[in-house]
N, C-alpha and C positions, 0 to 999 in steps of 0.2 A: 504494500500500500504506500501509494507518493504521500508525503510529508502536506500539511497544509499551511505550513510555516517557511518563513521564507530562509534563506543560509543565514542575512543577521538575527534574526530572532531567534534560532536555534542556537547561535553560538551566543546572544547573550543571554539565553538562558541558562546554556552550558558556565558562562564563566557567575554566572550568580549560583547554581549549584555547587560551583567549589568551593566557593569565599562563605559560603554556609555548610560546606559540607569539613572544609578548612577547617571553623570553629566549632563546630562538633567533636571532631577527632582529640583537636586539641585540648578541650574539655572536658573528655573521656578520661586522655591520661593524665590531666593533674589531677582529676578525680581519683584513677586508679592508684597515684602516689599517694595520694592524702587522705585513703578512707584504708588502704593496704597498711595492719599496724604491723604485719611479719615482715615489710618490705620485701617481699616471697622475688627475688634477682630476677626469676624467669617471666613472671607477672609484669615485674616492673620494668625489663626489655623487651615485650612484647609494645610496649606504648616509646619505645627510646627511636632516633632517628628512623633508623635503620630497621627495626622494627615492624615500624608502620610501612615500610615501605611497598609490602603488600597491598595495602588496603591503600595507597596514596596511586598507586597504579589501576588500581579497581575503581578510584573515585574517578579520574583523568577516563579513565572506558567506560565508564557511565554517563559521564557529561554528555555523553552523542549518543547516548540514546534513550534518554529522556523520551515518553511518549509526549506527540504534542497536544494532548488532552490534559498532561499533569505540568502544573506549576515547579518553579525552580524548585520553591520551599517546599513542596509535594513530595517531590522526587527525594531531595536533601533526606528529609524526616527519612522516610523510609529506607534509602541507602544509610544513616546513621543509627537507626534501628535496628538494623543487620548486620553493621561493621563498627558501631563504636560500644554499641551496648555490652555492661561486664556479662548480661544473660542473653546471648546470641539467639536470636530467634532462628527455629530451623524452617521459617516462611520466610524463601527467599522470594523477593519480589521479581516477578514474571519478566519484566523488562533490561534487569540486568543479570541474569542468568546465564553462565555459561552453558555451551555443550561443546565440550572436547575442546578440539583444537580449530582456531576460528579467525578468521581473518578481520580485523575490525579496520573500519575507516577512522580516522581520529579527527578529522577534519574540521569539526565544532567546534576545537580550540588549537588553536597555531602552533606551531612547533616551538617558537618561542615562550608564549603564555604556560605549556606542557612544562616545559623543561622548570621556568621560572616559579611556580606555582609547587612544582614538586619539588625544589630543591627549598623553598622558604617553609613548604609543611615540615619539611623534614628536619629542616633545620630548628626552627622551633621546638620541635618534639625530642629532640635533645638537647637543647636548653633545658625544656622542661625537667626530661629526664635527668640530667645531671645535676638540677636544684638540688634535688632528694639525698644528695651523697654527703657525706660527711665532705664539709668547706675547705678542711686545712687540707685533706688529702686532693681534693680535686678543683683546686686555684676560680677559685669563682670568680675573677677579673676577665678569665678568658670566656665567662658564659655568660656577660652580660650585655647592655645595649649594644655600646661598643663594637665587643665582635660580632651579632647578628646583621650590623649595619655593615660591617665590613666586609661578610662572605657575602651579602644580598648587593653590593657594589662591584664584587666580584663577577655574580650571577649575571646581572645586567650586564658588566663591560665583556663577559663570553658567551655569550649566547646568539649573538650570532656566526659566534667562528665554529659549532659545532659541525663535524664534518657531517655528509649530507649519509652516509651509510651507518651511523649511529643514532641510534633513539631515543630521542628525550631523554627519558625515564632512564635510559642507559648513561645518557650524558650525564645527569643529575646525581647518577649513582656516582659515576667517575669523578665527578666535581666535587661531590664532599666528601670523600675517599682524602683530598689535600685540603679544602677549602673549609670544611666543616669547622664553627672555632674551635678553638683547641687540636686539630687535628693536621696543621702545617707543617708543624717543627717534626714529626713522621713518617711521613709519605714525602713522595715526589707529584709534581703536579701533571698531570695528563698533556701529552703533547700540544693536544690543538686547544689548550686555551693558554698558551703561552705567547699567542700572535700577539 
């Protein structure tokens, strides 16, 4: 069935379900650090960068395929219903359902906004996650405003040098792999964002 919305209205609905589906996530895990009194490691790197990076991949292939009958906020609810709640519903919603192996268009949001969008969730989400650690041992200078504004200055100034046979999500992966705060002074930086 053709779409009765047009390519802008799909992709700005697509970028309102992220920036909702963003704070959701987000939500989730300061939630899961601060209601977790055993700080149980595996619980609480399940919500850290890297982590989420599942579900930050599954938000980004949801964005485009929102039915155009459901609202941004429609869609959101439901995709966070499914992926941030600590009681996972096993009613997965009809619309973002895998089956196997599947080819998707991602074209409701730009390769750039993809990339962009997933390296600031993720990054975020271990800020978050590293609040939770004891301070002296894990240098909280390096996880505050500061460095978020620093990696996401970095995001913007490479992302359009990502080469054209790597994917977003792969990009974003690679990027905070060096760029993530706290995570420079250990890695090496990925070739192509050294233009």
């Amino acid at each position: 069935m053709a779409s009765i919305l047009t390519v802008e209205e799909r992709r700005a609905k697509a970028r309102g379900f992220l920036w909702i589906v963003q704070a959701g996530l987000l939500a989730e895990a300061g939630r899961v650090r601060r209601t977790d009194p055993s700080k149980d490691p595996q619980k609480v790197a399940e919500y850290s960068g890297s982590g989420m990076f599942i579900r930050i991949d599954e938000a980004v292939r949801a964005a485009g395929r929102i039915p155009d009958d459901m609202t941004a906020a429609e869609a959101a609810k439901a995709f966070c219903a499914f992926y941030a709640g600590s009681e996972r519903s096993r009613d997965v919603p009809h619309w973002f359902v895998r089956y196997g192996q599947e080819q998707h268009d991602y074209s409701a949001v730009s390769r750039t906004d993809r990339f962009l969008w997933t390296v600031q969730t993720a990054a975020l989400a271990d800020i978050e996650n590293q609040a939770g650690w004891d301070a002296k041992d894990r240098k909280p200078e390096r996880f505050g405003p500061q460095a978020i504004v620093e990696t996401m200055a970095q995001a913007v100034r490479v992302a359009a040098l990502i080469p054209n046979e790597i994917d977003a999500t792969a990009a974003a992966s690679e990027f905070l792999d060096f760029y993530a705060p706290g995570m420079g002074e250990r890695r090496t930086p990925p070739k192509w964002c050294r233009g």
